[in-house]
ZAMARGU-4260 file (C-alpha; in steps of 0.2 Angstrom, whole numbers, plus 5000, padded with zeros to 4 digits):
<rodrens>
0) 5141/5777/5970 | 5139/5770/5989 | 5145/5755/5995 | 5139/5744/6010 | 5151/5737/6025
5) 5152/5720/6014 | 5162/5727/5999 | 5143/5728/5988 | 5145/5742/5977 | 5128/5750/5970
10) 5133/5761/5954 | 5118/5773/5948 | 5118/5777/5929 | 5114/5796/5925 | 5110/5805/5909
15) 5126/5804/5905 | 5127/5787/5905 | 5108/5784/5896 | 5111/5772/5881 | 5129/5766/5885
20) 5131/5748/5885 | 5133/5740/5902 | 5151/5732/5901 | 5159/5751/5895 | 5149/5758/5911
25) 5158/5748/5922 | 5173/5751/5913 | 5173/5768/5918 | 5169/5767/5937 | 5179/5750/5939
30) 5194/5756/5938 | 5208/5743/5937 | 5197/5729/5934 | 5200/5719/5916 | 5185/5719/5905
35) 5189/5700/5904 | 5183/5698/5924 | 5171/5711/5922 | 5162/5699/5908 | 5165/5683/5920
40) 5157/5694/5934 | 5143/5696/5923 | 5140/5678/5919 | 5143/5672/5936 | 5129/5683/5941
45) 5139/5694/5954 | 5134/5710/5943 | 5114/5715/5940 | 5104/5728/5936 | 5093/5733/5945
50) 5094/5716/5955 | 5089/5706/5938 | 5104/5697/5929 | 5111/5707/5913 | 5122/5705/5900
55) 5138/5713/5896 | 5129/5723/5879 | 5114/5728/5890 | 5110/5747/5887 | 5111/5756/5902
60) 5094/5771/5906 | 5092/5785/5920 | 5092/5779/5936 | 5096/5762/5935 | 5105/5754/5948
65) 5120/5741/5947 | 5122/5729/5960 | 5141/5725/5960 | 5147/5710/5972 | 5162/5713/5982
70) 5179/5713/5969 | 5197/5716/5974 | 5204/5731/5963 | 5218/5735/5958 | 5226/5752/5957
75) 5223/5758/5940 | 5239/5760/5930 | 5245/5779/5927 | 5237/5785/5911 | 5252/5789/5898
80) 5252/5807/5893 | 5248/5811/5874 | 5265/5811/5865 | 5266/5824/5850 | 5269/5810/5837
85) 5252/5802/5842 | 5244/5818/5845 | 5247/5823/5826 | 5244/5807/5820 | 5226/5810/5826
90) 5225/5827/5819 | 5227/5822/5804 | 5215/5806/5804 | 5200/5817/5808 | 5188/5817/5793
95) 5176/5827/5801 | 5172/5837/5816 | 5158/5849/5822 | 5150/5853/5838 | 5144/5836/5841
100) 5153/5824/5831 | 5170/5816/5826 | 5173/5806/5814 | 5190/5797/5813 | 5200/5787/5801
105) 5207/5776/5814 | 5224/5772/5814 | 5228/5754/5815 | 5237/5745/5830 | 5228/5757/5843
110) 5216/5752/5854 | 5201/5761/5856 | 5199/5758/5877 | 5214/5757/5888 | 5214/5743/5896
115) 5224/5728/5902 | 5243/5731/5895 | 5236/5748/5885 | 5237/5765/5896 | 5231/5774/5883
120) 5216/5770/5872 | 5212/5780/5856 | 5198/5788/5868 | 5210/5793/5881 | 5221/5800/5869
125) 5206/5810/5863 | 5201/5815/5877 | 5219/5824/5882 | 5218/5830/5862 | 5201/5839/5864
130) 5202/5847/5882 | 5190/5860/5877 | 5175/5845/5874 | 5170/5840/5891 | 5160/5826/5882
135) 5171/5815/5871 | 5162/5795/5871 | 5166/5783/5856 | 5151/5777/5846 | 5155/5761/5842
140) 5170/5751/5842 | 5185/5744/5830 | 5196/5732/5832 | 5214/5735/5838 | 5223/5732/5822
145) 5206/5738/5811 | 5209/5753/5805 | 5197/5767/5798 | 5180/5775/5799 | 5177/5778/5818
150) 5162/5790/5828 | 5166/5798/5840 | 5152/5810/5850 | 5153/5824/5858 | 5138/5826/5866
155) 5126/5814/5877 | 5112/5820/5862 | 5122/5813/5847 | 5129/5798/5856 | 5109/5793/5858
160) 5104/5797/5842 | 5118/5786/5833 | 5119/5771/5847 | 5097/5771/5842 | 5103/5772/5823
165) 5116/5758/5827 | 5103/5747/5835 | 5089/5752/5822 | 5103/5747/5806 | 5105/5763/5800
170) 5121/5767/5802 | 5129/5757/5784 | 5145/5752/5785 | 5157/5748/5773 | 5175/5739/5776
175) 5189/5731/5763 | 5196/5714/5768 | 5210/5708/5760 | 5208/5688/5761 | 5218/5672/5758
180) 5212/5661/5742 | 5202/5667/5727 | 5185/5672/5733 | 5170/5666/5723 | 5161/5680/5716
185) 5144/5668/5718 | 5148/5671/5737 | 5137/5687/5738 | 5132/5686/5760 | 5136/5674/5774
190) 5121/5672/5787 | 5129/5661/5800 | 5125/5666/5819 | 5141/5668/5830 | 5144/5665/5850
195) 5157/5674/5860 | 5170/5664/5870 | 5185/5664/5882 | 5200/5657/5886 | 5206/5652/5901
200) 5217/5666/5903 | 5204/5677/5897 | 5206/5683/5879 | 5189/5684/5868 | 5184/5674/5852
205) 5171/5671/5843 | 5165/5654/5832 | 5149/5651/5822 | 5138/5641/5834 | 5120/5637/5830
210) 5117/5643/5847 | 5123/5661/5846 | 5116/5676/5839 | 5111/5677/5824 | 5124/5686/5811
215) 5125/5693/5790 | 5139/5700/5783 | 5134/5705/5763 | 5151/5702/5751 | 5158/5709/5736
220) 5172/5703/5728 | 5183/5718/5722 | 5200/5710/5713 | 5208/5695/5713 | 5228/5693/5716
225) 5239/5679/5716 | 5230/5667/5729 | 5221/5683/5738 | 5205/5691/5734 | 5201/5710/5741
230) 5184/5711/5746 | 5169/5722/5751 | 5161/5718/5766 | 5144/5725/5773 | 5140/5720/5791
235) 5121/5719/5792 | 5122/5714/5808 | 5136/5721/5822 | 5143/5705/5830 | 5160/5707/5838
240) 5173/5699/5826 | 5158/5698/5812 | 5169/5700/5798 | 5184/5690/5801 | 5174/5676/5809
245) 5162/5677/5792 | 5176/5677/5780 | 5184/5662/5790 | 5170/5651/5789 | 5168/5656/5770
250) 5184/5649/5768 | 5194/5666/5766 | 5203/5671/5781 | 5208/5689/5783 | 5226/5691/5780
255) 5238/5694/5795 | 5223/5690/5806 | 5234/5682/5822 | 5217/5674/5832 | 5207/5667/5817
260) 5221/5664/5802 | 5227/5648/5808 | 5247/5647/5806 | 5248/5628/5797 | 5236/5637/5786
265) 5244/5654/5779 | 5250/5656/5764 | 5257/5674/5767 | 5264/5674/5784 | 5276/5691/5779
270) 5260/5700/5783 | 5258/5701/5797 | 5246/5715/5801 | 5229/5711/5800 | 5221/5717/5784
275) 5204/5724/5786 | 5198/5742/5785 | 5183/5751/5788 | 5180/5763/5773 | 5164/5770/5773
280) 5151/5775/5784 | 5133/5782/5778 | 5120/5790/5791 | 5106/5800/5793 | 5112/5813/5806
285) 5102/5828/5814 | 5104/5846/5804 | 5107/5860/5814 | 5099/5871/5803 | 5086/5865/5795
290) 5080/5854/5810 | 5078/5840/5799 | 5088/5824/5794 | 5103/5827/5783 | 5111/5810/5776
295) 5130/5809/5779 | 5143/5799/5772 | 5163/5797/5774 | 5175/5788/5766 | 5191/5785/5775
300) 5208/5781/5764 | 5219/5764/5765 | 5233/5766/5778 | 5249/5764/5771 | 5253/5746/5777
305) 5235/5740/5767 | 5241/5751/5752 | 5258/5744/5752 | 5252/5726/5755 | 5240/5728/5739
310) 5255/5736/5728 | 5267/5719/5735 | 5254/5708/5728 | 5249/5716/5712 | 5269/5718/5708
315) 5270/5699/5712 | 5252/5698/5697 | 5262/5704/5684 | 5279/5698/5691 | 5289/5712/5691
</rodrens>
């Protein structure tokens, strides 16, 4: 990194960095700065890449240079220390490990980055977990309150392979939402393309918008309760906020979703976690060895609360 006698910054992405999405990047070497400004930094054109103008999911190679425009910092926040009780919880929500992949079943109410009011993401913890990897890098990304299947990599090789998978569709995912109303089983896929937005004080939504990208989400209804439907959902696409948005504009909003289950609206407001899990995951992934392609696949169990949740509403089915 150098930086000119005007506050310029000029970031240089390595190897390590090769496939990472530009507004993680700067999340790393900005240190104290919200993601929220980094993105309005972005738009505003005071960051590029190699001088051109960029987007926040812009895939960072070898060598390229990012122009950042003079930015006050703050001091980052103290990273928390790794409390035991956390630290077993993620012991025991490892699916999977190896020398190059993690796979987690993430615990809900964690956020995956630290961040603004969170010192200590699920990849920080991770990080002070595994001292002995000196590459530990998420994937992909869930939602703070989503809970389940979750990659980690542990190598720069595997995180390129599966961010190429990720951008090629390969990577099938599989969630449960458990949704207000009773889903119509006719309701088999919602193609509607989604925009991102922010709020003055700079929390992120999304809204169906003919303008924005396009977005489709494949649906299966599972079982029906009392006024709520669990369903299967299959992101073709990977749109920040796909699912809930999608279910929402079907009419069905994810129960306990605070930003998109309008309050006048729920008919269960005792639940109050969001109610939406990530159960399988199904890729082709490198075999050491044969050399070859072996096809992986994990399945990641219900979290209490969504266990609990389901059990509430099927006691209330047969009214007991």
């Amino acid at each position: 990194m150098s930086t000119e006698n005007n506050g310029v910054q000029w970031l240089e992405s390595d190897a390590r960095s090769e496939g990472q999405r530009l507004d993680n990047f700067l999340l790393g070497r900005l240190k104290g700065v919200p993601r929220s400004r980094i993105y309005r930094l972005i738009r505003k054109g005071e960051i590029r890449v190699n001088r051109k103008r960029c987007k926040p999911d812009q895939r960072l190679l070898p060598g390229d240079v990012v122009r950042v425009a003079p930015i006050r910092q703050r001091a980052p926040a103290e990273q928390a220390e790794l409390s035991e009780s956390l630290a077993q919880r993620l012991r025991e929500s490892i699916l999977y490990r190896d020398q190059s992949l993690l796979v987690l079943n993430k615990p809900p109410g964690i956020a995956v980055h630290g961040g603004s009011g969170v010192h200590l993401g699920l990849i920080e913890a991770l990080r002070q977990l595994l001292p002995e990897e000196p590459f530990v890098e998420l994937v992909h990304r869930l939602d703070r309150e989503t809970s389940g299947c979750l990659l980690v990599a542990l190598t720069p090789t595997s995180l390129k392979f599966l961010q190429d998978a990720l951008r090629q569709r390969a990577v099938h995912k599989v969630y449960h939402a458990l949704v207000q109303g009773e889903w119509d089983a006719d309701i088999e896929e919602v193609r509607a393309p989604l925009q991102r937005d922010e709020l003055a004080g700079g929390e992120r939504f999304v809204r169906v918008n003919p303008q924005g990208k396009p977005a489709l989400t494949r649906l299966r209804l599972l079982e029906r309760y009392r006024d709520a439907s669990l369903v299967e959902a299959m992101p073709v696409t990977g749109r920040m906020h796909q699912i809930r948005v999608h279910c929402q504009y079907a009419g069905h909003p994810i129960l306990g979703d605070s930003k998109y289950l309008l309050r006048e609206q729920n008919r269960f407001p005792r639940i109050r976690q969001l109610c939406l899990h990530a159960a399988a995951i199904r890729f082709e992934f490198p075999d050491p060895g044969s050399g070859g392609l072996s096809e992986l696949q994990f399945d990641a169990p219900w979290p209490d609360r969504l266990q609990q949740t389901l059990a509430g509403l099927s006691r209330e089915e047969s009214g007991d």
